[in-house]
C-alpha positions in Angstrom: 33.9 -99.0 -20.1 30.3 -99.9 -20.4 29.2 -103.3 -20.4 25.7 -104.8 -20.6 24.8 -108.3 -19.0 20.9 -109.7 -19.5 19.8 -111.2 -15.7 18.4 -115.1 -16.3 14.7 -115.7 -14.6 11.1 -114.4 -14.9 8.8 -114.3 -18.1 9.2 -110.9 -18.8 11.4 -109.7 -21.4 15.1 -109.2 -20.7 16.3 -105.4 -19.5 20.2 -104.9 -20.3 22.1 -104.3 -16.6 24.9 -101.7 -17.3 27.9 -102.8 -15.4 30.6 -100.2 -15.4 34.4 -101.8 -16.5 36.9 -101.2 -13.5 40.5 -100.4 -15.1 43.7 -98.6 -14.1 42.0 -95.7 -14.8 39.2 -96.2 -12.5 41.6 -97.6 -9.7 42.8 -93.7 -9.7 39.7 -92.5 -9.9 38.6 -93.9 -6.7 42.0 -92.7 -5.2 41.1 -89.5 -5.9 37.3 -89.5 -5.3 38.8 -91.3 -1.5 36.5 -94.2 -2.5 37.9 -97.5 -0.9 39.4 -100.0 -3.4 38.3 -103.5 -2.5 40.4 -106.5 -3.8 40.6 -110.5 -3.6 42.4 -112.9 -4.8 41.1 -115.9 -6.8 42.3 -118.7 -8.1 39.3 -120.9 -10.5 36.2 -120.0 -12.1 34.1 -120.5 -9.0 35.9 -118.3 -6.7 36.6 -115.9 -9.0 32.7 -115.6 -10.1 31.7 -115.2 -6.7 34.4 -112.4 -5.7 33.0 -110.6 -8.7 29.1 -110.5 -8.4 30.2 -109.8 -4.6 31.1 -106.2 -6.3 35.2 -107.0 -5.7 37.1 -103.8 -7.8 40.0 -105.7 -8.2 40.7 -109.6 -8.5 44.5 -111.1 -8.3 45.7 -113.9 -9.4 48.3 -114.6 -7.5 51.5 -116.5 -7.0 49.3 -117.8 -3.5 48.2 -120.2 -5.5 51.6 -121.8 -5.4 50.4 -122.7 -1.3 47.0 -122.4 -1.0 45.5 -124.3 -4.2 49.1 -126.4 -5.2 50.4 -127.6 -1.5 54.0 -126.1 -2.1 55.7 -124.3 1.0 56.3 -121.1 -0.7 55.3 -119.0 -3.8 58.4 -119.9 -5.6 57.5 -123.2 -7.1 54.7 -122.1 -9.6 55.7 -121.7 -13.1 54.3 -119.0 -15.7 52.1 -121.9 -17.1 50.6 -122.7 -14.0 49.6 -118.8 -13.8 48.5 -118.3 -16.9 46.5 -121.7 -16.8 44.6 -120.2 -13.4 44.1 -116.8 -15.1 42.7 -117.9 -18.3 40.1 -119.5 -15.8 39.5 -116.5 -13.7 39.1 -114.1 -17.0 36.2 -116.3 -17.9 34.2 -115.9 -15.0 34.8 -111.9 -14.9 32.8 -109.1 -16.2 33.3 -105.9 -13.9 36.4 -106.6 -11.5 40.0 -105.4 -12.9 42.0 -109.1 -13.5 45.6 -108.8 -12.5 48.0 -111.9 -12.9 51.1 -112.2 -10.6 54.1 -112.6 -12.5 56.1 -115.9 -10.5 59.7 -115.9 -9.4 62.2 -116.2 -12.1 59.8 -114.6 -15.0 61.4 -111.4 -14.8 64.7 -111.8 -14.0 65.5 -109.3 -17.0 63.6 -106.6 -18.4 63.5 -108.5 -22.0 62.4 -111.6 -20.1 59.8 -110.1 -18.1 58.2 -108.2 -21.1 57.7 -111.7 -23.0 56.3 -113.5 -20.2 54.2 -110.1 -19.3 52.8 -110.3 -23.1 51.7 -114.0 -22.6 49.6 -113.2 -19.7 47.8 -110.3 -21.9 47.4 -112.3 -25.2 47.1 -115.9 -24.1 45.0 -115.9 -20.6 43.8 -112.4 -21.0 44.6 -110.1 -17.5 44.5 -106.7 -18.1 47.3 -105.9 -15.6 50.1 -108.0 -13.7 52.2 -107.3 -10.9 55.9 -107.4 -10.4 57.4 -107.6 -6.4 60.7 -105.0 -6.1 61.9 -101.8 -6.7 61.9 -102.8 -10.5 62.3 -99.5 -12.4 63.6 -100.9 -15.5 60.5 -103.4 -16.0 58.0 -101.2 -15.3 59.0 -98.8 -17.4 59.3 -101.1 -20.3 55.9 -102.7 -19.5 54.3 -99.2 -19.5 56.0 -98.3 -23.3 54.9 -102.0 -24.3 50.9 -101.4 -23.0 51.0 -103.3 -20.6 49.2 -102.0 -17.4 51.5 -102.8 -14.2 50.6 -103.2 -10.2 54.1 -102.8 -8.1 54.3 -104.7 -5.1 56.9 -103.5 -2.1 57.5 -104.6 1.6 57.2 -108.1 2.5 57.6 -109.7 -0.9 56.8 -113.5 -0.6 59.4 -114.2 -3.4 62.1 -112.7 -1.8 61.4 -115.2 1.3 64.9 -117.0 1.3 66.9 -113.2 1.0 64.6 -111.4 4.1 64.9 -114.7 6.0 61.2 -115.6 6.1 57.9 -113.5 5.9 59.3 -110.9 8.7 57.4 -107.0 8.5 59.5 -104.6 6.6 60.1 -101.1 7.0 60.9 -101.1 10.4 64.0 -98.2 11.0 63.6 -94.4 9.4 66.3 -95.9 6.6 64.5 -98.5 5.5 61.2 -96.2 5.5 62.7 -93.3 3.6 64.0 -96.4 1.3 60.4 -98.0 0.9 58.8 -94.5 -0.3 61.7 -93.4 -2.9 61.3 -96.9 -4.4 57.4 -96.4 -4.3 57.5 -93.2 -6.0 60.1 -94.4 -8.7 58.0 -97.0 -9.4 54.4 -94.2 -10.2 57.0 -92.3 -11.9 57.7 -95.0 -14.2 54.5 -95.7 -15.0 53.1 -98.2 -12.1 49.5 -97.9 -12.0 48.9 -99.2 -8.1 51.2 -100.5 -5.7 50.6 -103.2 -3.4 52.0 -102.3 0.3 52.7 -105.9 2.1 54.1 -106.5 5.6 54.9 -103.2 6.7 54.1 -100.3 10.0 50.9 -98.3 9.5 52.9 -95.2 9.7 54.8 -96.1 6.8 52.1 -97.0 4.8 49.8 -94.1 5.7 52.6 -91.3 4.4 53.4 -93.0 1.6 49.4 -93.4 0.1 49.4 -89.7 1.2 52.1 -88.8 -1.0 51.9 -91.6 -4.2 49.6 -90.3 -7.4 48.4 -93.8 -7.7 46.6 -96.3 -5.4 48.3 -98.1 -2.6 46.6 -101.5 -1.7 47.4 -103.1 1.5 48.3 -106.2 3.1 49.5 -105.9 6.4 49.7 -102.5 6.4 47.3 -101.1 8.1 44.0 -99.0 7.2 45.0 -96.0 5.5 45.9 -97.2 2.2 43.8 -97.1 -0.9 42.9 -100.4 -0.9 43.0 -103.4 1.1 43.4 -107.2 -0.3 43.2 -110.6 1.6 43.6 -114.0 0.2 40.2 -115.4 -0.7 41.6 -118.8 0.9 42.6 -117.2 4.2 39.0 -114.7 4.1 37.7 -118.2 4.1 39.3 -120.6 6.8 41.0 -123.1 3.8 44.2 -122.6 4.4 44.7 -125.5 7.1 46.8 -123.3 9.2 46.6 -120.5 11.9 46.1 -116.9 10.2 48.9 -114.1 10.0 47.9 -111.0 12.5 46.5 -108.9 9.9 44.1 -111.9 8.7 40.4 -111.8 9.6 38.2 -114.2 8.5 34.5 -113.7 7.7 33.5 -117.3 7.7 34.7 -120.3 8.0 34.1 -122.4 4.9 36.5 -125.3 5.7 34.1 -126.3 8.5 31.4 -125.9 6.5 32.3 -128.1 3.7 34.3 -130.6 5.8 31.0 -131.3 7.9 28.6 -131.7 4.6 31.3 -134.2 2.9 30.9 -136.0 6.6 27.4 -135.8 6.3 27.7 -137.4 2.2 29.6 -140.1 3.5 26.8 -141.2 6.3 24.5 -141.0 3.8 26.1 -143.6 1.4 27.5 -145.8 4.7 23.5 -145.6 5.5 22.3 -145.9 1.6 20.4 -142.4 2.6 21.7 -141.3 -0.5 20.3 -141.3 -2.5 16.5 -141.7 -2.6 14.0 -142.7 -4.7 13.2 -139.0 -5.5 16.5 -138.8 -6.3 16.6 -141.4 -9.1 15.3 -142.1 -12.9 12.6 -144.3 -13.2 11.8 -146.3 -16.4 8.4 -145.0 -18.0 5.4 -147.1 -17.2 5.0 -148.8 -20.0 8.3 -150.3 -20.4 8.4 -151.4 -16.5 5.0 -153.6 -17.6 7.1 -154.9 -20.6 10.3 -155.8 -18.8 7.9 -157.1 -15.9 6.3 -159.4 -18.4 9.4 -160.7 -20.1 10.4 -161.9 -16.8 7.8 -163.8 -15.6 7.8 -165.4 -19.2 11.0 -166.5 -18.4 10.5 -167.4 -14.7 7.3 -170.0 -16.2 9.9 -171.5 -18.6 12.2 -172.4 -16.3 9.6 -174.0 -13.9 
């Protein structure tokens, strides 16, 4: 899909910029072509503007946002209107980046259940895609026959965090691996268009993106998937705590912004801020009128 944007600036007249619509599609495309698949998550408009023009294939919205933008300990406390709210801002800032929208604990506890709430995130905050955590067979299946493009996620899933006894690595006996790649291929065979591979061995990782159809995208799992995806917050240094192993962070924004809203606050303590250049002045004209209606006044008082 083709779409055209007009660049801002200059006095010349516009020239229309193609910018070329990642989908599903396109997500297998690059599996196929062995281009990397870059993704993000993002949260607002702001983030989710800048992780696009940065060229990002792939944006998530994810159930993160329950701890990194909401304070809560875990993913499990966000609701579907909290997701859907945070989507419908991060569809608006998107043109070329594929929008995926995590579906939370609890709002696909059924097949039934998790088709409605699946068709909310399409019609009313408009993501292209969402993504499930599990082995969920049924639901994918019935999101595939219903439109609905579907991202799987297996290994560490966050919202099973109470069952696996915290956010341990997965996969970690032959069993478990043979287990891990019969549940990733049901889940292409049903019609899953990517899977997200969280939280478990490169080895495990690397045979099953050998031997999927579809894209894996990692977390945790090493470099040989598809596709790798960090949290924008934890890219970033905003997430007020020490980093998970697989975490590397390109900047640190949190001591950037910390030490300009320091520097703010001096600047008001000081009355620095702002200046004279800074503020509206009256026009001339009224200055010499206001000027002369006060020392009017100031003569009939004396």
């Amino acid at each position: 899909m083709i779409l055209t944007r007009f660049p801002g600036g200059g006095n010349s007249a516009p020239q229309p910029t193609p910018i070329t619509k990642v989908t599903m599609p396109a997500l297998s495309d690059m599996k196929r072509q062995g281009k990397p698949i870059s993704a993000l998550t993002a949260y607002d408009y702001a983030t989710s503007r800048l992780a696009d023009e940065a060229g990002i294939d792939f944006i998530l919205v994810g159930d993160s946002l329950a701890m990194v933008v909401l304070g809560h300990e875990n993913t499990l406390a966000v609701t579907v209107d909290e997701m859907i709210h945070h989507t419908r801002a991060v569809r608006r800032a998107v043109h070329r980046a594929l929008v995926v929208a995590d579906m939370p604990f609890g709002s696909y506890s059924t097949a039934a259940e998790g088709l409605t709430n699946a068709v909310r995130f399409v019609k009313e905050a408009g993501a292209e895609a969402v993504k499930i955590e599990g082995p969920r067979v049924e639901l994918v299946r019935a999101l595939t026959d219903a439109e609905i493009p579907v991202v799987a996620h297996l290994g560490l899933t966050p919202q099973s965090v109470h069952r696996m006894g915290g956010y341990r690595v997965q996969a970690r006996t032959a069993e478990t691996v043979l287990q891990l790649k019969a549940d990733a291929h049901a889940l292409a065979d049903a019609g899953a268009g990517a899977v997200v591979l969280e939280g478990i061995p490169r080895e495990a990782a690397a045979q099953i993106t050998s031997e999927l159809p579809v894209p894996t995208i990692g977390i945790g799992a090493g470099p040989d998937c598809d596709g790798q995806i960090l949290v924008f917050h934890d890219l970033l240094n905003l997430t007020f705590a020490a980093p998970a192993k697989f975490v590397r962070r390109y900047a640190d924004a949190g001591g950037l912004i910390r030490s300009a809203i320091e520097h703010y606050r001096e600047d008001v303590e000081h009355r620095a801020f702002p200046s004279d250049e800074e503020s509206y002045h009256l026009p001339e004209a009224v200055r010499q009128t206001l000027n002369g209606m006060q020392q009017g006044s100031t003569l009939r008082k004396a």
